[in-house]
C-alpha positions in Angstrom: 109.8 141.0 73.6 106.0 142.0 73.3 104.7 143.9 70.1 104.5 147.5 71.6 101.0 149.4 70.9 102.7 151.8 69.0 103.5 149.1 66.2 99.7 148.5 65.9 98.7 152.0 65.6 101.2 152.6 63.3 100.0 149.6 60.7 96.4 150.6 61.8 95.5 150.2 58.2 97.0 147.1 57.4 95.8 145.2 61.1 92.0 146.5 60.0 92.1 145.2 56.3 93.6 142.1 57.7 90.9 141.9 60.5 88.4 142.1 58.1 90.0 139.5 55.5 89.7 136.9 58.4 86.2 137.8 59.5 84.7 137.4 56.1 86.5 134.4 55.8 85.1 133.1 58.9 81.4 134.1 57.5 82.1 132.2 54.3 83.4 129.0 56.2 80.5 129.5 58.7 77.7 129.4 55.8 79.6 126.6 53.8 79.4 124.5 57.5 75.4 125.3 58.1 75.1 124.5 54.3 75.7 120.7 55.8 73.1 120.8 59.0 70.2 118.4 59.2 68.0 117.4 62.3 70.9 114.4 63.0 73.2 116.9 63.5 75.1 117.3 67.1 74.3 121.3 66.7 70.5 120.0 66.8 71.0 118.7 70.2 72.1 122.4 71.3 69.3 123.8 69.7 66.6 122.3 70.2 67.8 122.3 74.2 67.4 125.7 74.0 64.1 125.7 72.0 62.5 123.1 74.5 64.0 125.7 77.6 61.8 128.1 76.3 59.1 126.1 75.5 59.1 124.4 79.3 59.6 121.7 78.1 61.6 118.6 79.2 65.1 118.9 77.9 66.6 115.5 78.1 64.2 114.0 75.8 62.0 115.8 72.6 65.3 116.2 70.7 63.9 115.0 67.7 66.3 113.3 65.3 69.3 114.3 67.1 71.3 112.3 69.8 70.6 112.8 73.3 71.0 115.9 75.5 73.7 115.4 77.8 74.2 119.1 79.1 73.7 120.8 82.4 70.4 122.8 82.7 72.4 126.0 82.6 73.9 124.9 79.9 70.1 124.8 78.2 69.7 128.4 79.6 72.5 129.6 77.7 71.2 128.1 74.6 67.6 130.0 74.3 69.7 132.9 72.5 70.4 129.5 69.6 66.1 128.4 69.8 65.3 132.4 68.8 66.6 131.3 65.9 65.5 128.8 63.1 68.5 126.0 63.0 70.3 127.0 59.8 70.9 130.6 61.3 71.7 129.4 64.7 74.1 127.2 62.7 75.9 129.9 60.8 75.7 132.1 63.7 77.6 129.9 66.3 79.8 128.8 63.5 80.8 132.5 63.3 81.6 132.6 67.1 83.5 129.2 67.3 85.8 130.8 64.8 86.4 133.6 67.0 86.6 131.4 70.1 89.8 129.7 68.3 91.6 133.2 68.1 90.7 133.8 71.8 92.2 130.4 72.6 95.5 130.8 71.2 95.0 134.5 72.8 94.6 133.2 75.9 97.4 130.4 75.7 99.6 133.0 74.1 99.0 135.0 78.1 99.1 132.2 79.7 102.9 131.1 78.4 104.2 134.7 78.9 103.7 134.3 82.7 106.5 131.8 82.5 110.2 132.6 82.2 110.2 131.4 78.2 111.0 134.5 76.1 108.2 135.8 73.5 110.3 134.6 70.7 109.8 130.8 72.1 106.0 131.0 73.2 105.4 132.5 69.2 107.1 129.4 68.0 105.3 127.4 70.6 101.8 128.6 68.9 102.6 127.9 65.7 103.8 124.4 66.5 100.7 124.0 68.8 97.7 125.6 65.9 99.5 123.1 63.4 99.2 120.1 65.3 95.9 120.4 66.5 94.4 122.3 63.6 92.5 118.4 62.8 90.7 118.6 65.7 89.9 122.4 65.8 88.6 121.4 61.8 86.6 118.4 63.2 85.2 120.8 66.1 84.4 123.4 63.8 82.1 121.4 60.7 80.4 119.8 63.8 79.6 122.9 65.2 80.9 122.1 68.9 80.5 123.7 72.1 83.9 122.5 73.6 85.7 126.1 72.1 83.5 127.9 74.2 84.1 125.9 77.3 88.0 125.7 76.7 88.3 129.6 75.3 86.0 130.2 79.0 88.3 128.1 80.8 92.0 129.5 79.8 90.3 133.1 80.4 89.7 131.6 84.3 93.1 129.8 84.4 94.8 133.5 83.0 92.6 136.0 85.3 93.6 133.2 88.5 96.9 133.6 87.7 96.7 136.9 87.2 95.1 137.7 90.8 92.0 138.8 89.4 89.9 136.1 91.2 86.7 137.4 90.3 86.9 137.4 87.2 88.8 134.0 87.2 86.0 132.4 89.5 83.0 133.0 87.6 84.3 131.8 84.1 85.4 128.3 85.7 82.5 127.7 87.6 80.3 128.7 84.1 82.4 126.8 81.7 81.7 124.0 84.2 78.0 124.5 84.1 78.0 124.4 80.3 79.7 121.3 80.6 81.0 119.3 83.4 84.8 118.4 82.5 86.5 121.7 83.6 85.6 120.8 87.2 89.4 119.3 87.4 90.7 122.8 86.5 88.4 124.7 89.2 89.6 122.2 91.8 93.0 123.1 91.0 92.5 126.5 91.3 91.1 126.2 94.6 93.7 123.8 96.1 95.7 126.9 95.8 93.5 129.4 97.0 92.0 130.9 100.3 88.4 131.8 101.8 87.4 133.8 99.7 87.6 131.5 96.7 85.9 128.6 98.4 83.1 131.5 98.8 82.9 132.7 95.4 82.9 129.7 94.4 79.8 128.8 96.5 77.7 131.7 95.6 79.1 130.8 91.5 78.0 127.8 91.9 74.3 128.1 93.9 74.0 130.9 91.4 74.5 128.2 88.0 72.0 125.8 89.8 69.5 128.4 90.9 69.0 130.6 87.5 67.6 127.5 85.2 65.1 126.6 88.1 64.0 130.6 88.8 64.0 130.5 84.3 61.7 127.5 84.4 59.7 127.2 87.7 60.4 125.0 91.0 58.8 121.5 89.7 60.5 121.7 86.2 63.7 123.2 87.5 64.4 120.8 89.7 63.1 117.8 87.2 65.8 119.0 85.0 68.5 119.1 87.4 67.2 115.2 88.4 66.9 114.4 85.1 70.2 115.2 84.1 71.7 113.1 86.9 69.6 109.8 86.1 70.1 110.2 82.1 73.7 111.1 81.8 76.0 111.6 85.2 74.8 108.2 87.4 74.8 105.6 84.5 78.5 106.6 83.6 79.1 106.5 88.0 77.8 103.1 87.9 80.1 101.7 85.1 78.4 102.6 81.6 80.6 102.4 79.1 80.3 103.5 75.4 82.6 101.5 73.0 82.2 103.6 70.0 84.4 103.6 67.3 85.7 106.9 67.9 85.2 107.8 71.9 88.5 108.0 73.0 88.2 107.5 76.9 90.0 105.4 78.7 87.3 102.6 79.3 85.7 103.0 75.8 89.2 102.1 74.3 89.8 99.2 76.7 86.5 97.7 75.9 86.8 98.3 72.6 90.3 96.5 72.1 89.8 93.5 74.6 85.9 92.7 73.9 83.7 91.9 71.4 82.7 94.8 69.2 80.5 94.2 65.8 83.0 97.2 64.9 85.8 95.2 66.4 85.2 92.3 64.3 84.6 94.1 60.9 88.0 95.7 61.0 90.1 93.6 63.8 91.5 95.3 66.1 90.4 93.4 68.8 93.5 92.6 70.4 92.2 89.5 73.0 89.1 89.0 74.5 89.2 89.5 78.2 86.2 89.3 80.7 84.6 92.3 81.8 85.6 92.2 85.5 89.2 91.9 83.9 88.7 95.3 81.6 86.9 96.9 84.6 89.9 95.9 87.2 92.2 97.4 84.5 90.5 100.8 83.8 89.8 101.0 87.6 93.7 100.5 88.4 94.3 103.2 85.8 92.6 105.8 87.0 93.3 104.8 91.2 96.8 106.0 89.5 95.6 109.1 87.6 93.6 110.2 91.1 96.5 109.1 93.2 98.6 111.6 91.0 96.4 114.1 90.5 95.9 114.4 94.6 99.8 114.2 94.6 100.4 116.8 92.4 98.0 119.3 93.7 99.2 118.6 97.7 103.1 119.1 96.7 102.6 122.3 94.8 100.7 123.8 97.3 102.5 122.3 100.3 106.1 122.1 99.3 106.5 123.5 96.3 104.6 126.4 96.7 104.3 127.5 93.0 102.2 127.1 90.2 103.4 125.1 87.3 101.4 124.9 83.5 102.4 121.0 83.5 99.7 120.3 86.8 97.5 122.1 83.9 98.9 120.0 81.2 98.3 117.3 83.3 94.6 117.9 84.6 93.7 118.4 80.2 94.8 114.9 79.7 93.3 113.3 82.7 90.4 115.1 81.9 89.9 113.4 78.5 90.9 110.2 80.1 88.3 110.1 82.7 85.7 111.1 80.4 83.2 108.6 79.5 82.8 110.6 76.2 85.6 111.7 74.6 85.6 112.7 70.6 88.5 113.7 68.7 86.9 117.8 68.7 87.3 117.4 72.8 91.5 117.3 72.0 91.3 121.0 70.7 93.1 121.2 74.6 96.3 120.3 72.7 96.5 123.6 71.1 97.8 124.5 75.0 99.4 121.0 75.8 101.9 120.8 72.8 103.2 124.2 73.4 104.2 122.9 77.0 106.2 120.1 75.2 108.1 122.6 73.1 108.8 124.5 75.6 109.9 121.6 77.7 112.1 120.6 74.6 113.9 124.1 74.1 114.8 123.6 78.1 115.8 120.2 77.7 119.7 119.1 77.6 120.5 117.7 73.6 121.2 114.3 75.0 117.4 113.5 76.1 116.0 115.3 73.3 115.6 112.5 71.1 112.4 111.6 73.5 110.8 114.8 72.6 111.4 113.8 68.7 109.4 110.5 69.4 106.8 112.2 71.2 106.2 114.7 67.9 106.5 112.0 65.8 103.5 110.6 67.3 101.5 113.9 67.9 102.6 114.8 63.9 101.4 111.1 63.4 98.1 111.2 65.0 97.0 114.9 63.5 97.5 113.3 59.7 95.6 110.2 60.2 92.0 110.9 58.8 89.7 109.1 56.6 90.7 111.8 53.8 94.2 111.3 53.8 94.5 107.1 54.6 90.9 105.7 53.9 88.3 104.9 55.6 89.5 101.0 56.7 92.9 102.1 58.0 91.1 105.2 59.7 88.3 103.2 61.7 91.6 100.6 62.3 93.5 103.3 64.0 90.1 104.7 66.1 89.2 100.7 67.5 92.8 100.7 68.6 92.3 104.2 70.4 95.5 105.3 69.3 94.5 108.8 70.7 93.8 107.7 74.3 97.2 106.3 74.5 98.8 109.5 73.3 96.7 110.9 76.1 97.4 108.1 78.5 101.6 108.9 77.5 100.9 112.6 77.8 98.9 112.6 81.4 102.1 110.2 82.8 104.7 112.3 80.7 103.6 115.5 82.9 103.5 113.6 86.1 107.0 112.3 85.7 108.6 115.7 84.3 106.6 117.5 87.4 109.1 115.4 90.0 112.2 114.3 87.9 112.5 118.0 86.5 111.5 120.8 88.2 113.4 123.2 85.8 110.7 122.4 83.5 108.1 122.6 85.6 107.1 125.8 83.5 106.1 127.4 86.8 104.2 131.3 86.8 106.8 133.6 87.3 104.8 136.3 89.9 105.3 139.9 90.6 
């Protein structure tokens, strides 16, 4: 059962000293990570977006020493409140707030699990399970100062209020986690495959409203430049086949070009497995994802059509695709697992003894990947296990895991028990 009101009020003293304890601890871990920024940093490409918003200045070039820009323009918007400030105290200060955003998310996941028929006792343990195994990619997110907290923190607080019937509240924060950055669009499609009129026209007025703000910001010409500019530099290249075979992107046609092409990285610590021809790699990502679409589409028309209820593994199912599809994907985008591996515990507690020794493998190899780091194997072994994208086959297993358990067993479906 739920911790009654009473309880806190009753230990006010102790739940404000403890408050406080974790907030100056997240100050002191905040100024130890701005302690580390430099103009290469990722945060620079945040802030100095926000800096050349003000400025009128172009925003997907003039980033100095930092990597490219590959944000919406509202996105930029946002981050004028980071250019007020010089970089080291917009460092510390989002640092501050991305710690907070991690208490929100497992707030939000916490709700979200409730709605379900699984006891409190069983989403608590759930958490715990979940904050363990995903704490390396929360810690990765967090000393590179990240946006993706804010966008999945944004994103549960939609998915909640939707299923909460609070639509517009739900509305609003998927179609601006979306504007800050473009990979919750799955999630808002879901929500709308099971909604009426009046969320298509939210939606509409969300949307024209996320477009329409940078361009009043910055003037017609520029406004619109931006919103071109973003298309040419960062959406259309990936839409006509770019691929980026970094060592650690974990999409699904990074790691297949990374394994069955030649890579210098490749070749310094060989794990490229055979060299096929590109046609070949493209035929085999495009078959890949025909499937993930073709499910994805399946899913959403059986739970709205025949089903008729809302389950947390279509969720579980979009997060994974959603990594998948990606033609960027670090290890701080898996922070979604702090809500995934909850579903798999649930799924475990409501599975029968005899199949459980499937879930054991599949912790094994989420216990596996959230230990392998350059700190605790070494460098060699590390960059070993990134060229063979061992993480984009855990998401790969995961995305077809949730498919599968969706129509084999509806029991744990995990579906939102309503009113």
């Amino acid at each position: 059962m739920n911790i009654p009101l009473s309880y806190f009020q009753s230990h006010k003293k102790t739940v404000v000293l403890l408050s406080v304890i974790l907030l100056i601890g997240f100050i002191s871990l905040s100024f130890s990570i701005a302690n580390a920024i430099n103009i290469s940093s990722d945060f620079t490409v945040f802030w100095q977006a926000g800096k050349n918003f003000i400025a009128n200045l172009s925003l997907y070039s003039n980033i100095g020493g930092a990597k490219r820009y590959i944000y919406p323009p509202f996105a930029a918007m946002l981050f004028q409140l980071l250019g007020i400030f010089s970089l080291y105290q917009a460092a510390v200060i989002f640092s501050i707030f991305n710690c907070l955003f991690w208490v929100l998310i497992l707030y939000y996941t916490r709700k979200i699990l409730l709605l379900t028929s699984a006891t409190t006792k069983q989403v608590n343990y759930s958490l715990v399970i979940g904050f363990l195994l995903s704490f390396r990619y929360f810690w990765y997110h967090l000393n590179f100062i990240q946006m993706n907290e804010l966008v999945l923190m944004l994103t549960l607080a939609g998915v909640y209020n939707f299923l909460k019937n609070k639509n517009h509240f739900a509305i609003p924060l998927l179609v601006i986690a979306t504007f800050i950055k473009i990979l919750p669009i799955l999630i808002l499609i879901w929500v709308l495959s099971k909604s009426n009129f009046k969320n298509y026209l939210r939606t509409a007025i969300w949307v024209l409203f996320c477009m329409l703000a940078p361009v009043m910001f910055r003037g017609f010409h520029q406004g619109v430049a931006d919103i071109s500019d973003y298309y040419t530099t960062f959406l259309e290249p990936f839409t006509n086949g770019r691929v980026e075979p970094e060592l650690q992107n974990y999409g699904l046609a990074a790691a297949l070009f990374k394994m069955f092409s030649y890579t210098p990285d490749g070749d310094k610590y060989h794990f490229i497995v055979t060299q096929l021809s590109t046609p070949a790699i493209t035929f085999i990502y495009k078959s890949l994802l025909v499937f993930s679409f073709v499910a994805f589409i399946s899913l959403l028309s059986y739970s709205r059509f025949i089903a008729k209820k809302i389950s947390l593994v279509e969720v579980g199912f979009i997060l994974m695709f959603t990594h998948l599809l990606s033609g960027i994907t670090w290890e701080y985008h898996l922070i979604t697992l702090i809500f995934v591996i909850p579903l798999l515990f649930l799924n475990f507690l409501n599975t029968v003894a005899k199949y459980k020794w499937f879930y054991y493998i599949l912790g094994g190899i989420l216990l596996f990947n959230s230990l392998i780091g350059a700190d605790t194997v070494g460098f060699y072994l590390f960059y070993k296990c990134c060229g063979y994208s061992l993480l984009t086959w855990m998401l790969l297993f995961l995305e077809i895991y949730f498919f599968l358990i969706y129509f084999i067993s509806p029991k744990n479906r995990l579906e939102i028990i309503t009113d």
